[in-house]
BASELO-931506 format. One record per residue (C-alpha): residue in one letter; z negated, x negated, y negated. Coordinates in steps of 0.1 Angstrom, whole numbers, plus 5000, padded with zeros to 4 digits. Example, Ala and Ser with C-alpha at 12.3 -4.5 7.8 and 13.67 -1.06 7.14 Angstrom:
A492248775045S492948635011
end
This chain:
X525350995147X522151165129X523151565127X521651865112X518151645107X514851835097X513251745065X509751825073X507751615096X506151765128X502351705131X502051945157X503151685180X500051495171X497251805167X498652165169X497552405139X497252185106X493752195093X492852465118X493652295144X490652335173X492152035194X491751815165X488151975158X487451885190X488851545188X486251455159X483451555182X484651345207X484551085183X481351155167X479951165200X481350815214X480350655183X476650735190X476750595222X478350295206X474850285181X472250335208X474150075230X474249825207X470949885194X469349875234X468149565246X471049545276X470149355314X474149225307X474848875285X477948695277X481248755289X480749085305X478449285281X481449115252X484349265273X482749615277X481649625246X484649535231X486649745253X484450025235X484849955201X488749885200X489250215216X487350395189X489350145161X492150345178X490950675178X489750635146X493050525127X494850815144X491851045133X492150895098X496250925097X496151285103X493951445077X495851185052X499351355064X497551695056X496151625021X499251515014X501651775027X499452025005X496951884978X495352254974X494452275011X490952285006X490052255047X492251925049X489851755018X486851895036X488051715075X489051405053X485051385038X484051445078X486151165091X484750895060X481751015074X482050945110X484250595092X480650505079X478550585112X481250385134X480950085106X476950115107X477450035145X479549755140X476949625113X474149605142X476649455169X477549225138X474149115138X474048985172X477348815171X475548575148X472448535172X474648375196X474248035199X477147835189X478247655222X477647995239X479848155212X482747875219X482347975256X482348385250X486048305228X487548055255X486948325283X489948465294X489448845283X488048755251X490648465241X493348725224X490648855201X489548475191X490848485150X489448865146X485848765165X485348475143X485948625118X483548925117X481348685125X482148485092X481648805069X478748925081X477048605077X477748675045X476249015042X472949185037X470549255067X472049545090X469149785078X470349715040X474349755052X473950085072X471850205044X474850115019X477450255044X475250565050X474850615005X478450555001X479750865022X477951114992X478650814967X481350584966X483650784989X482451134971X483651004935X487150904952X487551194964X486251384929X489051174916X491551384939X490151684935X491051654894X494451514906X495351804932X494552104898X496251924874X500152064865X502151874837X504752064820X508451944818X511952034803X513952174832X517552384823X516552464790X512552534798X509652404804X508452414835X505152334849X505252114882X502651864902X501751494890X504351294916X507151594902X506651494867X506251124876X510151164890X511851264859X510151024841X513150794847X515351044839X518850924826X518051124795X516250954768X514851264750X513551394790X511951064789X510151074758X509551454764X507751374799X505951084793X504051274760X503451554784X502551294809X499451114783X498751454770X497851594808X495951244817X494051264786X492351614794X491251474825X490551114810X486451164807X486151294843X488650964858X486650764835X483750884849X485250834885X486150474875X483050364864X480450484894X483050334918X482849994899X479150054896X478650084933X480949774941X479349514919X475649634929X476649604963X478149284956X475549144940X473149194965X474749004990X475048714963X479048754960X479748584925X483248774921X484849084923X488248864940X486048824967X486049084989X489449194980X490648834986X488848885020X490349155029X493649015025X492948715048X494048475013X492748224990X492348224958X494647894956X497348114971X496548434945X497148124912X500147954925X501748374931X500648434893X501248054880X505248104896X505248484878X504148334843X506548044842X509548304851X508448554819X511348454803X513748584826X512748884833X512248984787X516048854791X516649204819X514449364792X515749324760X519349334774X518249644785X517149754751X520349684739X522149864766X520150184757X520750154722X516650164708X514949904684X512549904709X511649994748X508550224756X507050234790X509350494808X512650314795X511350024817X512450214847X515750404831X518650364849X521750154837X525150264846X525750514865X526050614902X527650984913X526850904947X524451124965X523151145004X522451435022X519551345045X521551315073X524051075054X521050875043X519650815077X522950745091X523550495066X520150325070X520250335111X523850125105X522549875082X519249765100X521849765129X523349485113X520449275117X518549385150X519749685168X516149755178X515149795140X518350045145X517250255168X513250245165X514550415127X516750615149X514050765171X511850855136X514351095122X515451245152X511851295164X510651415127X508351145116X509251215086X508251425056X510751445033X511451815016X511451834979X508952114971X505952204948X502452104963X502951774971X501051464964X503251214940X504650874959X505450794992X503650645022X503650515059X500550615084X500550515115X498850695147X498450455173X497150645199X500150815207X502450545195X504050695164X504150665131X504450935098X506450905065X505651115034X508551095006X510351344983X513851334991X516151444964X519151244980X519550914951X519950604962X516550544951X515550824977X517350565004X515750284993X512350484998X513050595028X513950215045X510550065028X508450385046X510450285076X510149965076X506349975077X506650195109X508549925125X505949705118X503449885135X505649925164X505749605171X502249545174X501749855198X501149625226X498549425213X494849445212X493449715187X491649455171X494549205168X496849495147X494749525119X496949395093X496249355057X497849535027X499449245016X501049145045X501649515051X504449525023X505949235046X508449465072X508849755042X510149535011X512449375038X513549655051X514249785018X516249495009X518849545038X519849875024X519949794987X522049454997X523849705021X524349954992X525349734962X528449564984X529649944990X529150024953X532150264942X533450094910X531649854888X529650114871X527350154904X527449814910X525749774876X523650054885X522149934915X521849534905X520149704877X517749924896X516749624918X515849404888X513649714872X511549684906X511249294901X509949424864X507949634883X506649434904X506049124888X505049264854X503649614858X501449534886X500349214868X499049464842X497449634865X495749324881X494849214846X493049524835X491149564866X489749224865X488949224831X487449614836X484749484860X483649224836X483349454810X481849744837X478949444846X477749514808X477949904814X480550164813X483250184796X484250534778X487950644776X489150454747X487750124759X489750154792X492950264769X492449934753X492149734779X494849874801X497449864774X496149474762X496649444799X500449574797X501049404766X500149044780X501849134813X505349244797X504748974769X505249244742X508449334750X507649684750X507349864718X505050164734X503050124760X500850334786X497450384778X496150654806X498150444833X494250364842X493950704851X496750824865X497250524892X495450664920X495550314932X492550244910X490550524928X490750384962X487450344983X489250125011X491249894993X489749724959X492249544938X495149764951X497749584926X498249174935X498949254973X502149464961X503249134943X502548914969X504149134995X507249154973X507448774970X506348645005X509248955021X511748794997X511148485012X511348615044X514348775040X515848485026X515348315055X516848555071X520348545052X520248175056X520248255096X521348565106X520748785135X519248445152X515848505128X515148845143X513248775168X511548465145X511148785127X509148985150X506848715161X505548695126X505049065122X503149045152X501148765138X499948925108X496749065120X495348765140X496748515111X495448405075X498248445052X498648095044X498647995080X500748255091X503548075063X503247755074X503347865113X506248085109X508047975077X506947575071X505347715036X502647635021X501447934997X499247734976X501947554960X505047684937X507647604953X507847904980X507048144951X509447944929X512647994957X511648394963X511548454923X515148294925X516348554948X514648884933X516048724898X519448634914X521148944902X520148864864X523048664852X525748944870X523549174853X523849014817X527248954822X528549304835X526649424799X528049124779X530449374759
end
């Protein structure tokens, strides 16, 4: 049994002293330092060749992949802990810079990956100390062949620190100033973006409405400087992109994801034929909340009603039982992060909005950033946080290369994770009010997620076709984003969102373009995990693990077929996970048939 648990998480653990921190200044050095050697080794004609020059080289760079993800992790845990700490942003600019010199190295040792001759190449991957790293070596050497010269890519990677990654971070600058004001006890109160964005689903309709006016009105002072963000980021990507002769935005964020774009049209083909169920949940839910028509922040107001709250320590016992359920070692690995404090959790001003998973592989742990305020919804968080912890715990053993996992795939251990409790949680409902209440809450993230990031996906695709033309001022991107929502809810919404553009920091990202159809996909390909896993029980878990630990040396679609017998380019798989997210629909309608 959890007892007397501490809400804030402990970074000192990691590097002693926050933003001051001297052992973590010193760290970066280190870094810095090893990096160089990295460039002027690669870029010195070496007496070594083939397997043993590979191995040491290797050996080099996935030690610095590790240092460098726990370098990264930790200035993200302190930019988030405190937006105005001006020191963290500062470290966070230094470590994209020493990102960039690290990724310059990698450019020139890129370069003579593809001088290799190919039999001597098939030799180098059947060696015995290369042989793990086989799917991650071939395929850097795949995308660089399709890059520009190393001269022209260090150059890019080099601009892009006081470009690309500076307007990013502009972005967040905005962000961390900006205060929205909101009713509280009779007053208005003025509190952080992710504060406002939490009573934005407030059981209140008039908070709602209240909120989310306060909520366009704030976004739309700062609209000309996101816009402005926006565009230069776009700019930069498709210039990039079309010197190296990439026809397509998709392609690099397709890439990234390790999927094709057969895979990313059968996900939205199996979305589009099920519309029609999900503007059933909707205008039911209209109904329910008595208006002639829904606007953006009914979409997430709750139904029913639950009295049930968690203290922390209730919350984490409950979720420690119910992974128990499935695999003790999900149990206690979620166990181990509350007790040791890997989590972040206090409800206070200064916060960044959301919640998020880093993880710092170096020492082996992970950190969790939420807001608890101790709803279910705050459980639910807090198992989807945790469940991407697990995820990378299970990979600690393997090569550095061989755990780089991406984002869509990432949402893999979470969205599972998350499902165990909100199963869990539903069967212990109270009375039928909270039953209704939480089958209802699951089918608003189905909504969510299969219709509000569509929207997203849609406006950012058609954005960069408009941004190849020029860029686009703030009432263009209004239009688009709400034609975007309009086709991606199929009208069912009588107002709609037009900042959402701006206030998604998603859209802001510098590592991860098209930060929106991963989310779905992760949603769907989970669900189908995890109803494999009802179908079999405790007998999957291990099943279980061994695809987790496949997802960084895997494309998605063979990582499916390998693990699951699916095949992601057709419907069906999508077809059968839409089926379970939208299994609760017809309880739904008829709890609210009255």
């Amino acid at each position: 049994m959890l007892k007397e648990l501490n809400q804030t998480w402990n970074l000192d653990a990691l590097f002693p002293g926050g933003s001051e921190s001297s052992e973590y200044a010193a760290y970066l050095e280190a870094l810095e330092r090893d990096i160089g050697a990295l460039t002027q080794d690669v870029s010195t004609p070496s007496g070594e060749a083939g397997i043993p020059l590979w191995s040491r080289r290797l050996a080099i760079v996935q030690d610095l992949v590790i240092r460098l993800r726990q370098a990264a992790a930790f200035v993200t845990c302190l930019n988030a802990q405190n937006v105005k700490d001006y020191k963290a942003r500062l470290l966070g600019s230094r470590v994209k810079q020493i990102q960039a010199n690290y990724a310059s190295a990698l450019t020139i040792m890129d370069e003579q990956l593809l001088k290799i001759p190919e039999a001597e190449w098939e030799g180098l991957l059947a060696g015995g100390e290369l042989r793990p790293l086989a799917f991650n070596l071939q395929e850097r050497r795949r995308r660089a062949r399709e890059k520009l010269s190393p001269d022209l890519e260090t150059l890019a990677n080099d601009l892009a620190v006081d470009g690309y990654h500076g307007w990013s971070e502009l972005y967040d600058t905005v962000v961390g100033r900006m205060s929205i004001p909101v009713p509280e006890n009779g007053k208005t109160v003025q509190v952080s973006p992710g504060q406002a964005a939490n009573r934005m689903s407030s059981p209140d309709p008039a908070v709602r409405q209240q909120v989310m006016a306060n909520w366009e009105a704030a976004w739309g002072d700062v609209a000309e400087f996101c816009a402005s963000a926006l565009n230069h980021l776009a700019g930069f990507r498709l210039n990039l992109y079309h010197r190296r002769g990439w026809d397509s935005p998709l392609k690099e964020p397709l890439e990234i994801n390790r999927m094709s774009r057969e895979t990313l049209e059968a996900m939205w083909n199996a979305v589009n034929q099920n519309k029609e169920r999900l503007v059933t949940y909707l205008k039911r839910k209209q109904k329910l909340l008595g208006l002639d028509q829904l606007s953006w922040p009914d979409v997430s107001a709750p139904i029913g009603r639950s009295e049930t709250k968690f203290t922390y320590d209730e919350a984490a016992n409950f979720i420690v039982e119910q992974f128990g359920r499935f695999d003790p070692r999900l149990a206690q690995f979620a166990a181990k992060a509350f007790a040791q404090r890997w989590i972040e959790a206090e409800d206070r001003p200064g916060k960044r909005p959301g919640g998020f998973c880093t993880s710092f592989p170096a020492s082996r742990q992970s950190r969790i950033f939420v807001t608890f305020s101790g709803t279910i919804g705050n459980l639910s968080t807090l198992a989807h946080e945790l469940g991407h912890a697990y995820h990378q715990h299970v990979m600690n053993d393997l090569p550095p290369l061989a755990q780089q996992y991406a984002m869509n795939v990432a949402e893999t251990a979470s969205t599972f994770a998350q499902l165990i409790v909100s199963d869990a949680a539903t069967k212990q409902a109270k009375d039928e009010n909270e039953r209704l209440f939480l089958i209802e809450d699951r089918l608003a993230d189905s909504a969510s997620l299969l219709m509000n990031i569509q929207s997203r996906f849609l406006f950012e695709t058609r954005f960069y076709e408009a941004r190849q033309r020029g860029p686009l001022g703030v009432p263009a991107l209004n239009e688009l984003m709400v034609n975007a929502q309009k086709e991606a809810f199929q009208d069912a919404l009588g107002v709609y969102h037009p900042h959402f553009w701006a206030s998604k920091l998603h859209f802001y990202s510098t590592n991860t373009p098209f930060y929106n159809f991963p989310y779905t996909f992760g949603f769907l390909f989970s669900t189908g995990v995890y109803t494999r896993a009802r179908e079999e029980g405790p007998a999957f878990a291990d099943r279980y693990v061994e695809l987790l630990r496949d997802t960084g040396r895997m494309r998605v679609e063979d990582l499916a077929l390998h693990h699951l017998g699916a095949d992601l380019t057709k419907a069906a798989f999508w077809q059968e996970s839409i089926d379970t997210a939208l299994a609760d629909l017809e309880e739904f309608l008829r709890l609210t048939d009255k």
